[in-house]
N, C-alpha and C positions, 0 to 999 in steps of 0.2 A: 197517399193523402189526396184527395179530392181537389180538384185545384178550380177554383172562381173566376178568376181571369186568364185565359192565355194568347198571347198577341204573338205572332211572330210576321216579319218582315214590313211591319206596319209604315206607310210611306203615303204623307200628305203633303202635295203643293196649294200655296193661292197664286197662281198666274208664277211668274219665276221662282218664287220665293217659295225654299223646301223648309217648313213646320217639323215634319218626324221626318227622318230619314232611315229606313231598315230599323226599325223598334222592336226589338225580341225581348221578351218575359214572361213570367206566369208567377200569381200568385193565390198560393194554399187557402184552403180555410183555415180561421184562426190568427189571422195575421195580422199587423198594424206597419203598414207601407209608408214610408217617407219620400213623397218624389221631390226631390229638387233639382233647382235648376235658376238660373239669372234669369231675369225679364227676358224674353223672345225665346228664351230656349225652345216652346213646346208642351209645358207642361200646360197648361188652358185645353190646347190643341188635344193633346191626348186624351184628355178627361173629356174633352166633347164627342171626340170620338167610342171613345168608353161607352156612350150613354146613347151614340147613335145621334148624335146631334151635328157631326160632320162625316161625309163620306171620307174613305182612306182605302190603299189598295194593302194587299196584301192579308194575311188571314188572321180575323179575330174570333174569340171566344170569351160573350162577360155569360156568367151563370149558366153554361151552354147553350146561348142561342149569338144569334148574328145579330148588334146594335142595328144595325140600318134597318135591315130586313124584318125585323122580330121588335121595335125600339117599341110600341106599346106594351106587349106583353113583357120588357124588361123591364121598365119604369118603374112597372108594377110590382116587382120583385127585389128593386136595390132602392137607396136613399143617396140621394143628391143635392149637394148645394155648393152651387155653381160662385166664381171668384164677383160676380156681382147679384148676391141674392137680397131681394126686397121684400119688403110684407107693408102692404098696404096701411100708410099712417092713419089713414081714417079707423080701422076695424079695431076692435076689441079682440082681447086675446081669444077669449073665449068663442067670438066670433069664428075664427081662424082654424081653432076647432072644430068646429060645426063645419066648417068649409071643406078641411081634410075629409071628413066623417064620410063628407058627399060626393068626393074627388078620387081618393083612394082606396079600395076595396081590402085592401091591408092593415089600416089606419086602427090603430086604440086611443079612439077620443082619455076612455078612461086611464090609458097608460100615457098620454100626453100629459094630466091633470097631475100626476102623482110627479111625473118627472120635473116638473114644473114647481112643485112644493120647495123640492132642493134650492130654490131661487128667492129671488122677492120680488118677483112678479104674479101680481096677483091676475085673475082672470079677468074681473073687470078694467085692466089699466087699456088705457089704446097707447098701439104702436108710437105715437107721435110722442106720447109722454116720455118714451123709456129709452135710459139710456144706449149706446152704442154693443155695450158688454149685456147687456138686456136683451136686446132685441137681438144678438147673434145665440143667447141662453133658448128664446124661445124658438128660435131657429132649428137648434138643435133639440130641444123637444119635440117636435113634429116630426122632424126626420128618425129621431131614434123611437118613436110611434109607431114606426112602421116595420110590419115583420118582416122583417127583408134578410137576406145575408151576407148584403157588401153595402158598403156604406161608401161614399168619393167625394172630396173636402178640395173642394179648390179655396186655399188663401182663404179659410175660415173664420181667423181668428184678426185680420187685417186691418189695421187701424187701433186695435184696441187696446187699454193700458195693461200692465204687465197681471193686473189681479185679475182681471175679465180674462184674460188671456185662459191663465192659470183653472179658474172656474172652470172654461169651457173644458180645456183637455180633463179635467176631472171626471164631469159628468160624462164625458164619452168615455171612456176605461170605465169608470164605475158600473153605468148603466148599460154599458151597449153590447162590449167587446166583453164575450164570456167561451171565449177558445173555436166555437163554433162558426160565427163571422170575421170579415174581414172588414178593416178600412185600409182607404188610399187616400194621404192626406198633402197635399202639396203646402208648402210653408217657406215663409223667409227668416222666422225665428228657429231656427234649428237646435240650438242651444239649448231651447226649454222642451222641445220633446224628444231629443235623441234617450232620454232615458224612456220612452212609452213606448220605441218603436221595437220592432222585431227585423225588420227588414228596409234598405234602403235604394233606390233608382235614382239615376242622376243623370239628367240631360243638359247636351252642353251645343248649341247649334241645331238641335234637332235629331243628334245622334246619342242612342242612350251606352253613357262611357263606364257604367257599374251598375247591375244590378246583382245584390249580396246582402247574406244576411249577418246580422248586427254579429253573433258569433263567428261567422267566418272574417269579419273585419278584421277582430284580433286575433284570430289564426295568420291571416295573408300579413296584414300590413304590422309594421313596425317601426315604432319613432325611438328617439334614441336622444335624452338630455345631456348635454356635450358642455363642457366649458370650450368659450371660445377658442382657446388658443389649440384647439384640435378642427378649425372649421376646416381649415388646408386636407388635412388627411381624410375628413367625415366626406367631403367635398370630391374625394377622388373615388368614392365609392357611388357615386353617383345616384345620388336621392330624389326621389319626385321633387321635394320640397323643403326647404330648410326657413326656417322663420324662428322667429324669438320668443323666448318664454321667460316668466319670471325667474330671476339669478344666471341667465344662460344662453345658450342658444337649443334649439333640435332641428334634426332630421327624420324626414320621413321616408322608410323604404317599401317596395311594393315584393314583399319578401325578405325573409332574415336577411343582413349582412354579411360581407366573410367576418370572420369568428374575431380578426385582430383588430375589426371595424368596431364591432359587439362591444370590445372591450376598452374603446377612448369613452363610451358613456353610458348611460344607465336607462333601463328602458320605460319608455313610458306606453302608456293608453293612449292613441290615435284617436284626436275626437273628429267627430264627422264635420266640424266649418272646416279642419285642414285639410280634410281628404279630399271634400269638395275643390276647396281651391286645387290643392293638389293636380287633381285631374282634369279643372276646366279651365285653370287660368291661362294665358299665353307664355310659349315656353321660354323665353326670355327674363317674363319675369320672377322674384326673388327676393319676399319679402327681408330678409338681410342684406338686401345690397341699398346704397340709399341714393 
């Protein structure tokens, strides 16, 4: 399978302070990438680097060319929108149109217009009028304008209420993601897209602590709904994580259990906010202890 991104040993400082530390992945065409990570982890940092907009050592590969080296002729070929993207409140959408038309050699004014229908933003409205879930719609029309094959989502949907939200990840799977392209989408709502993603990256410090696809999750990991009065024994099998759920407690293991472990509880589906925690919190802590 033809692979869009591949990074291995990716490693950026500013002055002391290490951003990616040894960053190894690659991802397929076809894919819809979940990077997470807590504020400072890296994830900004990577996606700049992605696009050639920070130097980093080690070797990368977006669309087969080198960001730094190659960062025009890439621009030109992926869609980005960076965790603080703006659109000029003076302009008219339509306007903004007319602007890509002139800016990007890739650009379908006419496929901006149509993806834009799905909304209620009309051409003539200016930026200034429109709301927050508005103006990130028309955001993403422009970018999905473009005939690119990766698309990179910093903190996209940020700030906005649960429907805008919801729009947005719509029209991108509807319109964009059709097996052949990829996105990489960085998010702190994880909950509302772990059902769109296919594959997940998770950076914790700078160091990326998982990157796996949403199938192999529930192959590898394994959570386990316990009645309390088994915590002592679930507890001796030694879980990444044990935290509470409604009527109970669980655990999570990073591979089956022994089999007499299996059998104090009932197994569940690992959703991606535990595994996160799981793997970045500090190892002390325990959401069941108070």
């Amino acid at each position: 399978m033809e692979t869009l991104i591949q990074a291995g040993g990716l490693t950026l400082r500013y002055g002391r302070k290490t951003a990616l530390d040894d960053v190894s992945f690659s991802v397929p065409k076809g894919r819809v990438v979940g990077l997470l990570g807590h504020n400072g982890a890296g994830k900004t940092s990577l996606m700049k680097a992605l696009v050639g907009l920070l130097p980093c050592t080690g070797n990368l590969a977006v669309l087969g060319l080198a960001p730094m080296a190659d960062r025009v002729r890439l621009l030109e070929q992926l869609s980005y929108i960076p965790d603080v993207a703006i659109l000029p409140r003076w302009a008219r959408v339509e306007q903004l149109i007319t602007l890509m038309s002139g800016l990007h050699p890739r650009f379908s004014a006419e496929r901006a217009r149509a993806l834009l229908k799905r909304t209620s933003v009309k051409p003539s409205d200016k930026v200034k009028t429109l709301s927050k879930g508005m103006v990130a719609q028309v955001h993403l029309a422009l970018m999905a304008a473009v005939d690119a094959r990766l698309m990179i989502l910093d903190e996209p949907t940020l700030g906005l209420d649960v429907l805008s939200r919801k729009a947005f990840y719509e029209m991108l799977i509807d319109e964009w993601c059709d097996g052949e392209r990829s996105v990489l989408v960085s998010t702190h709502q994880v909950e509302e897209i772990e059902s769109l993603l296919s594959d997940v990256l998770m950076l914790n410090e700078g160091k990326l602590v998982l990157s796996i696809s949403l199938e192999e999750v529930d192959r590898r990991f394994v959570a386990l709904s316990h009645d309390p009065a088994q915590a002592e024994a679930i507890a001796a099998a030694h879980p990444l994580l044990r935290y509470r759920v409604q009527g109970g407690t669980a655990a999570l293991f990073d591979g089956p259990p022994p089999e007499h472990v299996q059998a104090l509880g009932q197994r569940v589906r690992p959703s991606l906010v535990d595994l996160f925690v799981a793997l970045t919190r500090a190892p002390e802590m325990n959401r069941t202890q108070g």
